[in-house]
Backbone as CSV, one residue per row, in Angstrom:
resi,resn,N_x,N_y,N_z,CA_x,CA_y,CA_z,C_x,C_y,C_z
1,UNK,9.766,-193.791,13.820,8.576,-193.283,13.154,8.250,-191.857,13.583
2,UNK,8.958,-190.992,14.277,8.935,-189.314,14.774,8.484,-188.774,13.245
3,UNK,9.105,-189.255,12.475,9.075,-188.190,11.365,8.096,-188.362,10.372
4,UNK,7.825,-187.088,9.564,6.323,-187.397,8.983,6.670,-187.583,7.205
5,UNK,8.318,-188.236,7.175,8.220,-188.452,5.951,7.332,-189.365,5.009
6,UNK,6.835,-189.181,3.906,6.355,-190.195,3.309,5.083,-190.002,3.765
7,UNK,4.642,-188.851,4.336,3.166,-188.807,4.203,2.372,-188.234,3.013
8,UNK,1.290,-188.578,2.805,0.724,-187.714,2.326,0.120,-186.862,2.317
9,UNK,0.224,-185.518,1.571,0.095,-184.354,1.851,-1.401,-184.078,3.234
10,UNK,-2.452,-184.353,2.868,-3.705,-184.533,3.701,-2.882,-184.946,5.379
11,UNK,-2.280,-186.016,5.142,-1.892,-186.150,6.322,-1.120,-185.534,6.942
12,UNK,-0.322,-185.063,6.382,0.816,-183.574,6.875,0.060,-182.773,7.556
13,UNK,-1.153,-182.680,6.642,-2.439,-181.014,7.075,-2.835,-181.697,8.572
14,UNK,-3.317,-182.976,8.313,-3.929,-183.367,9.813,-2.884,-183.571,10.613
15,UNK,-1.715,-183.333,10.875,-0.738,-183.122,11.806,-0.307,-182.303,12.295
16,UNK,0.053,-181.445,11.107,-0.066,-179.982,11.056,-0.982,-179.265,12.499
17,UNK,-2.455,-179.569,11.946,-3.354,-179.014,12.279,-3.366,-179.043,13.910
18,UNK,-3.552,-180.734,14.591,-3.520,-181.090,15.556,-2.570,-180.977,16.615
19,UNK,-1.332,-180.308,16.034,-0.410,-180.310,17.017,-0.115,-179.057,17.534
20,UNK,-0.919,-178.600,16.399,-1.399,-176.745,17.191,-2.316,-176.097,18.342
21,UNK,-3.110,-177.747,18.302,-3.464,-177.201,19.992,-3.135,-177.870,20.966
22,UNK,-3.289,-176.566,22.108,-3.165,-176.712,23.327,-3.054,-178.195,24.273
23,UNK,-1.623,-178.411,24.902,-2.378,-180.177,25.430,-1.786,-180.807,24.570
24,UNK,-1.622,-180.971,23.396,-1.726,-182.700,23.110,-0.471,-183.140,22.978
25,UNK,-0.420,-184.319,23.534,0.728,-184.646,23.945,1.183,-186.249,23.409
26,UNK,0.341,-186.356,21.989,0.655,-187.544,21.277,-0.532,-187.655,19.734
27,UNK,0.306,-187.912,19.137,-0.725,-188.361,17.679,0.077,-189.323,16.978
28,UNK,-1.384,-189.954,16.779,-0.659,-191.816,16.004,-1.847,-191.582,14.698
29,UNK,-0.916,-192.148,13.546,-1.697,-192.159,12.779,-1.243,-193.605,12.159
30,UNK,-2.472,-194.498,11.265,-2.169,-195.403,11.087,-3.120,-195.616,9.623
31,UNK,-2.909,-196.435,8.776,-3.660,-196.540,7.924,-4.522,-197.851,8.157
32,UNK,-5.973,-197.909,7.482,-7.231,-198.888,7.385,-6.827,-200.420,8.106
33,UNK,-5.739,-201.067,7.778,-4.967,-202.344,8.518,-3.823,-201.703,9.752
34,UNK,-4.050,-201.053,10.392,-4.039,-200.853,11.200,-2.201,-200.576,11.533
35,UNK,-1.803,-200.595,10.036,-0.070,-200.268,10.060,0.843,-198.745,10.280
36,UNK,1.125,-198.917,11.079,1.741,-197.524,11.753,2.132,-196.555,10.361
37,UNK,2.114,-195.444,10.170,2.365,-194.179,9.627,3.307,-193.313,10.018
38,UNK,2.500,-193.071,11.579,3.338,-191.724,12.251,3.010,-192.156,12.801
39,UNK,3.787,-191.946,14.513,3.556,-191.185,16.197,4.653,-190.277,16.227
40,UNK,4.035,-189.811,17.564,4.889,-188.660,17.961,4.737,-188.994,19.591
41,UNK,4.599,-190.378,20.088,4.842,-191.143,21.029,5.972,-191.886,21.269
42,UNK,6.389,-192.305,22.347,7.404,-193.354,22.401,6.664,-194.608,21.381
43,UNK,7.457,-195.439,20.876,7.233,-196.799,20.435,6.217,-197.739,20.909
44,UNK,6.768,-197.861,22.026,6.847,-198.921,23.635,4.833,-198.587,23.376
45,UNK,4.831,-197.214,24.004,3.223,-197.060,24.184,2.153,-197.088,23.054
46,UNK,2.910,-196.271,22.050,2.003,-196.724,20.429,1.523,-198.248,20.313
47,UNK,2.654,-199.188,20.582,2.146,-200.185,20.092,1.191,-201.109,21.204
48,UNK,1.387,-200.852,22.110,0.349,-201.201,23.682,-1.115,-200.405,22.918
49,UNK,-1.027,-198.841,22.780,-2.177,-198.690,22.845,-3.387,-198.421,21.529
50,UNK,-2.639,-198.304,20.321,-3.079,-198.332,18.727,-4.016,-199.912,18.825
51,UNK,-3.875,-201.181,19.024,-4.418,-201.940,18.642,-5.795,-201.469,19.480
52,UNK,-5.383,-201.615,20.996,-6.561,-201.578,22.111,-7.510,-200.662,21.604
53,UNK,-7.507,-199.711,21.477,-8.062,-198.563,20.638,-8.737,-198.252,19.344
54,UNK,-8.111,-198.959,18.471,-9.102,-199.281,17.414,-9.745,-200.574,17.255
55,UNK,-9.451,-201.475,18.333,-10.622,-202.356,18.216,-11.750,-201.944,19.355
56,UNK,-11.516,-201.090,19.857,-12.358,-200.719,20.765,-13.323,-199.822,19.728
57,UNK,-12.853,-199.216,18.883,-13.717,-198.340,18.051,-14.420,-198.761,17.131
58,UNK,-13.745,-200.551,16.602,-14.652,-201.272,16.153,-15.657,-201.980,16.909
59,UNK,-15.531,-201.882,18.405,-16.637,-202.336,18.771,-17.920,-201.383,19.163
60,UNK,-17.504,-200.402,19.214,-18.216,-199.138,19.390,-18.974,-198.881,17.896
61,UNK,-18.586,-198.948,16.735,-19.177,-198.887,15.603,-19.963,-200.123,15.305
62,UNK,-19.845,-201.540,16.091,-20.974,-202.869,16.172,-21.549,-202.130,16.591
63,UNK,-21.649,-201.659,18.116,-22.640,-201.493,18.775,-23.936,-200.089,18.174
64,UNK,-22.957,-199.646,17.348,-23.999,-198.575,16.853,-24.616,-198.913,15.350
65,UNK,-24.657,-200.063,15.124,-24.652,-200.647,13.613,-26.021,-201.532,14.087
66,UNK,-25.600,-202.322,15.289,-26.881,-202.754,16.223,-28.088,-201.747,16.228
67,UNK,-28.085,-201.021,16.607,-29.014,-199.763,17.058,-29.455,-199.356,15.783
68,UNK,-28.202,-198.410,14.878,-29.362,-198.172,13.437,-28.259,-198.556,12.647
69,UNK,-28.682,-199.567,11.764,-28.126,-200.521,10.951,-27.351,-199.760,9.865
70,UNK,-28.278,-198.195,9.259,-28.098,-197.142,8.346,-26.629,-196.281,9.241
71,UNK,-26.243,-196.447,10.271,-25.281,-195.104,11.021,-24.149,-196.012,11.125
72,UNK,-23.437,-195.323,11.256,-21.904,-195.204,11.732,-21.271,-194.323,12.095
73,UNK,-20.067,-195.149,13.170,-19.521,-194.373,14.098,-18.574,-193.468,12.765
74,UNK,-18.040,-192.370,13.186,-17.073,-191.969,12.663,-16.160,-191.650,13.476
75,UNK,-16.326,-190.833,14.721,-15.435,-190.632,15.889,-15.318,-191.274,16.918
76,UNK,-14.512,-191.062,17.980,-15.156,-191.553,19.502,-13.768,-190.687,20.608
77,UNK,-14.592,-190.463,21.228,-13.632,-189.884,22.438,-14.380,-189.853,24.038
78,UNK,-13.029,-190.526,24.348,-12.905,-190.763,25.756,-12.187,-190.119,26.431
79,UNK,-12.727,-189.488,27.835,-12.080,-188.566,28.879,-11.883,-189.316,30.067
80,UNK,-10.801,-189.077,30.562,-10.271,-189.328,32.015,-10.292,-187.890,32.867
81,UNK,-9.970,-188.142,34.194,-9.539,-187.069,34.974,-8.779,-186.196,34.385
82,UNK,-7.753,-187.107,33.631,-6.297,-185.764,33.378,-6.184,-185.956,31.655
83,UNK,-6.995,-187.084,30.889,-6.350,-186.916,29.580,-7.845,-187.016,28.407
84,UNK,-7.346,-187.010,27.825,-8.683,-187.160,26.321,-8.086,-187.752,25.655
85,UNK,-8.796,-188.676,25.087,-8.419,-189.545,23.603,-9.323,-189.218,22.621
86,UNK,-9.176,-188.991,21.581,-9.840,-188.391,20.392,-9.141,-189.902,19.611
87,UNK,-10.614,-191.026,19.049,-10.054,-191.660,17.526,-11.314,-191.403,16.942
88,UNK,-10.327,-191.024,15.394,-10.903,-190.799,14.240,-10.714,-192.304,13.360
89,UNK,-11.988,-193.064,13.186,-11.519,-194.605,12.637,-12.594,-194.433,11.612
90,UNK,-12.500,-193.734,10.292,-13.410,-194.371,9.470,-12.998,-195.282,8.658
91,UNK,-14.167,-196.316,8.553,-14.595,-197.438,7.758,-12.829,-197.716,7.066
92,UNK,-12.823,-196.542,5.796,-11.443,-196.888,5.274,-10.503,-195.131,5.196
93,UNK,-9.462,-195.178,5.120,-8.578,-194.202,4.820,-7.827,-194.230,6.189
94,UNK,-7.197,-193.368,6.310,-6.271,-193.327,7.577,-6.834,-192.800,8.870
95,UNK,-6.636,-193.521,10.330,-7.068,-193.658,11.448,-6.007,-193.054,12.298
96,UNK,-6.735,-191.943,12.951,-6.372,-191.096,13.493,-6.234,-190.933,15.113
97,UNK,-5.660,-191.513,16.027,-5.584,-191.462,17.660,-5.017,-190.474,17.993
98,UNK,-5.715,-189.194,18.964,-5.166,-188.010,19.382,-4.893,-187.982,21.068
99,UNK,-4.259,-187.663,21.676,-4.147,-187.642,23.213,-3.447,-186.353,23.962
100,UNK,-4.814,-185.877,24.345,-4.844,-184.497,25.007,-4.855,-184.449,26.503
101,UNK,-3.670,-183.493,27.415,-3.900,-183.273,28.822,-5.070,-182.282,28.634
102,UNK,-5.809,-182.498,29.620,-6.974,-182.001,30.073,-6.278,-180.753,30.829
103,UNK,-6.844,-179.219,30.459,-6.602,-178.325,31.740,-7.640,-178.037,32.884
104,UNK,-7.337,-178.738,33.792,-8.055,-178.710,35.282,-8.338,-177.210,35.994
105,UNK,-8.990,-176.648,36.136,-9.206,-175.836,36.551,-8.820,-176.032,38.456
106,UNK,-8.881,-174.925,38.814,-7.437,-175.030,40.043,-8.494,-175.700,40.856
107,UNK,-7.957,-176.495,41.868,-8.389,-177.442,42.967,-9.837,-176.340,44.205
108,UNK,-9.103,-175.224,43.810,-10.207,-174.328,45.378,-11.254,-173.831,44.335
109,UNK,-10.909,-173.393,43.455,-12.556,-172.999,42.959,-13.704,-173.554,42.942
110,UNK,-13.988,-175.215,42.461,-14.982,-176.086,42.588,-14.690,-177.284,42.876
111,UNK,-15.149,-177.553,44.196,-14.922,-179.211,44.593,-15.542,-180.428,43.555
112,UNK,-14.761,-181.160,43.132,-15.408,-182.140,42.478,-16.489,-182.657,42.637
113,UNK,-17.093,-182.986,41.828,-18.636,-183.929,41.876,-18.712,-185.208,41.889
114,UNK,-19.513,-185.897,43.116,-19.365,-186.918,42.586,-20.660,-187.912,41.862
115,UNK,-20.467,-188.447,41.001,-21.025,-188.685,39.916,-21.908,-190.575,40.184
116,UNK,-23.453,-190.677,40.575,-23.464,-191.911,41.028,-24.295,-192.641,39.300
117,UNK,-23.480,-193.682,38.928,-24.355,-194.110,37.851,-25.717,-195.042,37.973
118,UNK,-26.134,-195.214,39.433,-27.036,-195.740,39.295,-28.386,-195.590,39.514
119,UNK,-29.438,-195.870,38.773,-30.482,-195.377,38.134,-31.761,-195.648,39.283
């Protein structure tokens, strides 16, 4: 699945587009049932991490459907230390998982923070 035959044009553009920046070091695209399109991942990890991921974004779009019944999610992105996940999951059309290295700024300039979540 490397190759972006058989896409459609829109989706070419959003590949196109995304692989022009800086960092990213994977894009999965999949259509509304959740059936592979494109990666530009190994296999092995697409298919470990495409499901986890968009049901995670369907639960993220409950939880905001809870709150205001009128909204929906359209995006969601999650950061780690070293990576970013960008999914694009609307309702219907093609679902978009992006995965970006983070550039760290060098270790001596600012010591990390540490971050307490409790209130």
């Amino acid at each position: 699945m490397d190759n972006s035959a058989g896409l459609l044009p829109a989706d070419e553009a959003i590949l196109k587009r995304l692989s022009t920046y800086r960092g990213v070091e994977g894009i999965i695209l999949t259509n509304e049932e959740g059936q592979l399109h494109y990666t530009s991942l190994d296999n092995n990890v697409t298919f470990i991490i495409t499901p986890k991921l968009l049901a995670f974004a369907e639960m993220a779009r409950s939880a905001i459907r809870d709150i205001c019944p009128t909204d929906n999610l359209v995006s969601l992105r999650l950061r780690t230390k070293h990576k970013e996940v960008m999914v694009v999951a609307p309702k219907d059309g093609i679902r978009v998982i992006a995965i970006q290295k983070i550039n760290l700024p060098s270790q001596s300039a600012q010591p990390e923070k540490e971050y307490n979540d409790n209130f």
